[in-house]
C-alpha atoms as one frame of an Amber mdcrd trajectory, in Angstrom:
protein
   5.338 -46.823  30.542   4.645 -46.272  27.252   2.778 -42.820  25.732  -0.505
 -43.337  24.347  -0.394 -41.110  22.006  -0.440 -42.546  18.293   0.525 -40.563
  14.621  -0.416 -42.231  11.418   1.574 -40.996   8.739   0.651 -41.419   4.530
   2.698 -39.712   1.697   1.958 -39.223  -1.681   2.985 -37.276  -4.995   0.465
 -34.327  -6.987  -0.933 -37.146  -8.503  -2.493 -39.056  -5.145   0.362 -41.897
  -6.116   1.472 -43.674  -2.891   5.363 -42.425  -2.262   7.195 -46.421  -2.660
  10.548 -45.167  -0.750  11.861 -45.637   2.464  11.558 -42.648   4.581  12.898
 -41.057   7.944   9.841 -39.362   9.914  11.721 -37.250  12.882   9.639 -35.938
  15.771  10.873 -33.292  17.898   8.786 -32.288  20.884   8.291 -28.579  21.135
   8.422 -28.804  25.179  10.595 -31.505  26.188  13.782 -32.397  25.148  12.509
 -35.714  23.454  13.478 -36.666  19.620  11.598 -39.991  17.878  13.057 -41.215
  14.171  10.846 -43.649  12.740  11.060 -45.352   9.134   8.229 -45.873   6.880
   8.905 -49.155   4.404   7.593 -49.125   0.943   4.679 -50.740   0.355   2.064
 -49.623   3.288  -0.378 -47.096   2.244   0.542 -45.435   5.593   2.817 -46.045
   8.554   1.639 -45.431  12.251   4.366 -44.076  14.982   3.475 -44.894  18.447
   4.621 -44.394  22.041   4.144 -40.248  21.685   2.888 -37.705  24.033  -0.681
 -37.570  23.140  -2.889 -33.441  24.198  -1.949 -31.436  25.955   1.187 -32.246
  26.065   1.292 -33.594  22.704   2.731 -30.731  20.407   5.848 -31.649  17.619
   7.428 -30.833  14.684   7.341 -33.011  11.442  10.039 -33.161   9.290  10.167
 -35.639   6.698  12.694 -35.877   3.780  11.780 -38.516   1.014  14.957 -39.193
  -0.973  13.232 -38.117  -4.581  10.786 -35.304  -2.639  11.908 -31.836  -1.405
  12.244 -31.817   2.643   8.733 -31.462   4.914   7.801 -29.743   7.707   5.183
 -28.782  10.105   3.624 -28.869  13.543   1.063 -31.080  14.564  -0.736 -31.773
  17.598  -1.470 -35.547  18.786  -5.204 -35.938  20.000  -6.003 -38.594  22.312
  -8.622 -40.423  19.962  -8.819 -41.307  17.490  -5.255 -41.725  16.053  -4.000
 -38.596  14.778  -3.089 -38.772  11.014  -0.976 -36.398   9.032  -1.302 -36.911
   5.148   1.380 -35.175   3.204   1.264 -34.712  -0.604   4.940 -34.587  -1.352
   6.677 -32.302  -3.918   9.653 -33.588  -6.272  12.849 -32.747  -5.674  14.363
 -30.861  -9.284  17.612 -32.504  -9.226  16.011 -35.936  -8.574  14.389 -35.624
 -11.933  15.992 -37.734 -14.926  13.656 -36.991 -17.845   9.900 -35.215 -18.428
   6.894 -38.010 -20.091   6.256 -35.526 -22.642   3.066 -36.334 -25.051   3.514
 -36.794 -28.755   3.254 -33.690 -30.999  -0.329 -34.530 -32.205  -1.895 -34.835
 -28.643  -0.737 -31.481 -27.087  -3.378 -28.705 -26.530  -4.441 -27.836 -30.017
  -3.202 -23.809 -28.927   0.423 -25.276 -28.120   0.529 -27.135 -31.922  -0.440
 -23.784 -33.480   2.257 -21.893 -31.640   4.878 -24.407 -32.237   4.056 -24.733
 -35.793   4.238 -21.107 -36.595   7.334 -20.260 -34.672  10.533 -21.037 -37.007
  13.211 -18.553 -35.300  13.140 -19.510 -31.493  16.125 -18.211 -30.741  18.572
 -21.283 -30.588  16.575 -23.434 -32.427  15.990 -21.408 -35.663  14.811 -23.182
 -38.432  12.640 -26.003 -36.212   8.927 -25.836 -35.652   6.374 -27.896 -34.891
   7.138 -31.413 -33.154  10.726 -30.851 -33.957  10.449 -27.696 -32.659   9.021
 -29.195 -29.375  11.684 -32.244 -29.677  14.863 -30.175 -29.779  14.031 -28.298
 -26.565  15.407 -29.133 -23.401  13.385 -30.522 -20.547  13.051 -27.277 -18.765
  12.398 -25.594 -21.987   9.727 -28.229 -22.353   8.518 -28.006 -19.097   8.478
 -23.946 -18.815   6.587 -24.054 -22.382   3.696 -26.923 -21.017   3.714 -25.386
 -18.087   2.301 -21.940 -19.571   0.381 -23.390 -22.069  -1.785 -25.322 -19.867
  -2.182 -21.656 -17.336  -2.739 -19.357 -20.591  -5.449 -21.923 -21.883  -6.889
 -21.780 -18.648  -6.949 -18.431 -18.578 -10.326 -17.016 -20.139 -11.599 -13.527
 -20.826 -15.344 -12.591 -20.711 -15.416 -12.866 -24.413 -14.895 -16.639 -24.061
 -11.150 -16.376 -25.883  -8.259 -17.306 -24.037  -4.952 -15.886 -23.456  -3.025
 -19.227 -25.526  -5.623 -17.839 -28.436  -3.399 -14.657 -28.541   0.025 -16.158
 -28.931   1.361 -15.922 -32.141   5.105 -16.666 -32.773   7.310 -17.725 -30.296
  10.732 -15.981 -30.167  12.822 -17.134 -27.288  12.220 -20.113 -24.723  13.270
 -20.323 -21.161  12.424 -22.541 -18.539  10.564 -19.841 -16.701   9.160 -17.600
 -19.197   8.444 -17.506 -23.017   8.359 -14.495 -25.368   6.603 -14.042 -28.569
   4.505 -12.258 -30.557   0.650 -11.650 -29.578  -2.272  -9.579 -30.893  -2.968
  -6.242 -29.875  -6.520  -7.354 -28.577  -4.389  -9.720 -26.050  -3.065  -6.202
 -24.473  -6.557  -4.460 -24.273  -8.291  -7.503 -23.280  -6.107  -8.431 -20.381
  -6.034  -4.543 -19.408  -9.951  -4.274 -19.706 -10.265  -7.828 -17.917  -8.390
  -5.541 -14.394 -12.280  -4.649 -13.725 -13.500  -7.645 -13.903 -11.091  -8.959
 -11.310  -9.157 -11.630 -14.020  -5.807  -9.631 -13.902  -4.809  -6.535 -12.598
  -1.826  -4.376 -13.343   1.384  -4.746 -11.521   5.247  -3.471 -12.314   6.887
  -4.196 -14.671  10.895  -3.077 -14.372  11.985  -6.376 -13.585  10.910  -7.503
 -17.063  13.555  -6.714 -20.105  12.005  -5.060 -23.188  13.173  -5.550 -25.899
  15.418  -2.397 -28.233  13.442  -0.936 -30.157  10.529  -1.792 -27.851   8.387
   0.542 -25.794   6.703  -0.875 -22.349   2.800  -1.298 -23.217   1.902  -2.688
 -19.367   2.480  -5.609 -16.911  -0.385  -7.503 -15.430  -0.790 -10.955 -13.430
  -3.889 -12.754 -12.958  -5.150 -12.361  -9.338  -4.209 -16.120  -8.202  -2.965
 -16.446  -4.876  -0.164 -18.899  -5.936   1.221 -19.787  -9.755  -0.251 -16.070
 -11.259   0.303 -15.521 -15.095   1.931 -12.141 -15.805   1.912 -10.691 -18.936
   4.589  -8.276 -19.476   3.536  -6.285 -23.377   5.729  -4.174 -25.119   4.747
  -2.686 -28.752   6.815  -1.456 -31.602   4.659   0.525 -34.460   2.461  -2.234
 -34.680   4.250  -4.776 -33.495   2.668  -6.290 -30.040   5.262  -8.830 -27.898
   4.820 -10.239 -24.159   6.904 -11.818 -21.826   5.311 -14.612 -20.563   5.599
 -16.231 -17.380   4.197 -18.333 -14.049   5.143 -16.421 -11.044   5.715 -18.392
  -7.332   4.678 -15.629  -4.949   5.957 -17.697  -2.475   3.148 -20.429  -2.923
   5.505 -23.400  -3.760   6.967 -23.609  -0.181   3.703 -22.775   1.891   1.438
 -25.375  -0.366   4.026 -27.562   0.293   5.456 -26.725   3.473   8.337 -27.441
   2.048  11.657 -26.228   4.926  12.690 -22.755   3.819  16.148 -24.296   3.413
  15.278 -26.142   0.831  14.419 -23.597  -1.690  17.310 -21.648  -1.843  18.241
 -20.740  -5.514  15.528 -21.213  -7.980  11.716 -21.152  -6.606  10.354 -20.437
 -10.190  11.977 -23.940 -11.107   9.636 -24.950 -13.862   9.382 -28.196 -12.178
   8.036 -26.940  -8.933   5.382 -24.860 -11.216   4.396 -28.310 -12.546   4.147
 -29.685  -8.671   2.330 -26.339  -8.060  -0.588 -26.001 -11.065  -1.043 -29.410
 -10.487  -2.040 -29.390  -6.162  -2.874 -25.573  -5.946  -4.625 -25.070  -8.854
  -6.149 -28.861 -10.050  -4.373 -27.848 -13.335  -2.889 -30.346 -15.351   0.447
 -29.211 -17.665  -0.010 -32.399 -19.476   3.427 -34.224 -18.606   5.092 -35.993
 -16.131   8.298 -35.715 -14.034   9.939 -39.165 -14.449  12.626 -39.546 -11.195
């Protein structure tokens, strides 16, 4: 006789877009020795799985691995009514992504023109600025740059000034971090902002300074996934910060993404992008085009 137990199943992207790919659901009972596969077909908004062990016996683990998302797991219990129903917001898998649906020059954030346009020796890519500054770059440069653009003009002293309003001159790109030149009022705002509970003031010896350079302070904003840090170091009167989105770890439990799975590079600015945009409603102002 068949269980009554019954689990609907829907799967969509950061955006709320329904997933349109064929995918293996696997059920494994956490008390018997009972597996279930089932396949959800494009096209359905959701998929219901039948014929399952339904409280108090009705305990399994999830895993679902979308071809272009990064692998899914949990634990759910099946209730007897009504149908159970497990909606999972899926993250993209990196290596599944073939370009980034970058916005023209003239409609990024106005702070992320200025920056561009005054920053003529990025280190690789000397001599560009502005929108051929931004067109030269690699997608993961171009990602890692939107990515903390988007968090630094989100990120808002008491004086009403953002962080983005501090950058000056952009010196090297990576896909996880940026440095460049900032105003000294950056450092003592963010340092004075550690009272008023914006950022507060962690280590920084895992951040390179630059020769020459002495360490001025490190200091993260007190998210509990995707915090800024801002790593300052001065020279006479010279003011730099390294500049980047750190993971604490938040990418795989938002997600619940299998541990597995993230095994090499969990600052990967594309998961940062999956991250700001489900954790923290924050839009980086691109796409991830599989």
């Amino acid at each position: 006789m068949a269980n009554p137990g019954k689990l609907r199943v829907a799967l969509s992207d950061v955006r709320g877009r329904q997933i349109k790919e064929e995918i293996d659901v696997i059920l494994r009972h956490t008390r018997f020795a009972e597996v279930r596969k089932a396949r959800i077909k494009p096209g359905p908004a959701s998929s219901t799985i039948t014929d399952l062990h339904e409280r108090p016996d009705g305990i399994y683990q999830v895993s679902i691995d979308p071809p272009s998302y990064q692998p899914f797991s949990q634990f759910i219990e099946i209730r007897s009514n009504p149908v159970t129903r497990l909606d999972v917001v899926c993250a993209v898998d990196p290596d599944k992504v073939a370009s980034l649906d970058v916005p023209a020059f003239d409609n990024l954030r106005e702070d992320a023109k200025r920056t561009l346009t005054a920053s003529d020796t990025v280190l690789g890519f000397e001599g560009k600025t502005g929108a051929a500054l931004l067109g030269a770059l690699d997608p993961i440069r171009q990602a890692g740059f939107l990515n903390i653009i988007a968090k630094t003009v989100e990120t808002v002293f008491a004086n009403g000034r953002s962080v983005a309003s501090h950058l000056q001159k952009l010196l090297e790109l990576r896909g996880d971090r940026f440095f460049v030149t900032v105003s000294h009022e950056l450092r003592e705002e963010t340092k004075n902002s550690v009272h008023e509970g914006l950022f507060e003031e962690v280590s920084g010896l895992l951040h390179h300074i630059p020769a020459g350079f002495t360490e001025a302070g490190s200091f993260k904003t007190r998210d509990r996934y995707g915090n800024l840090q801002l790593t300052f170091s001065v020279r006479g009167d010279e003011w730099r910060a390294d500049v980047d989105i750190d993971d604490a770890g938040g990418f795989g439990h938002v997600f619940q993404v299998i541990r597995n799975a993230l095994t090499g590079s969990p600052t990967h600015p594309y998961n940062i992008h999956q991250l700001l945009l489900q954790h923290q409603k924050l839009d980086p102002g691109y796409d991830l085009v599989l």
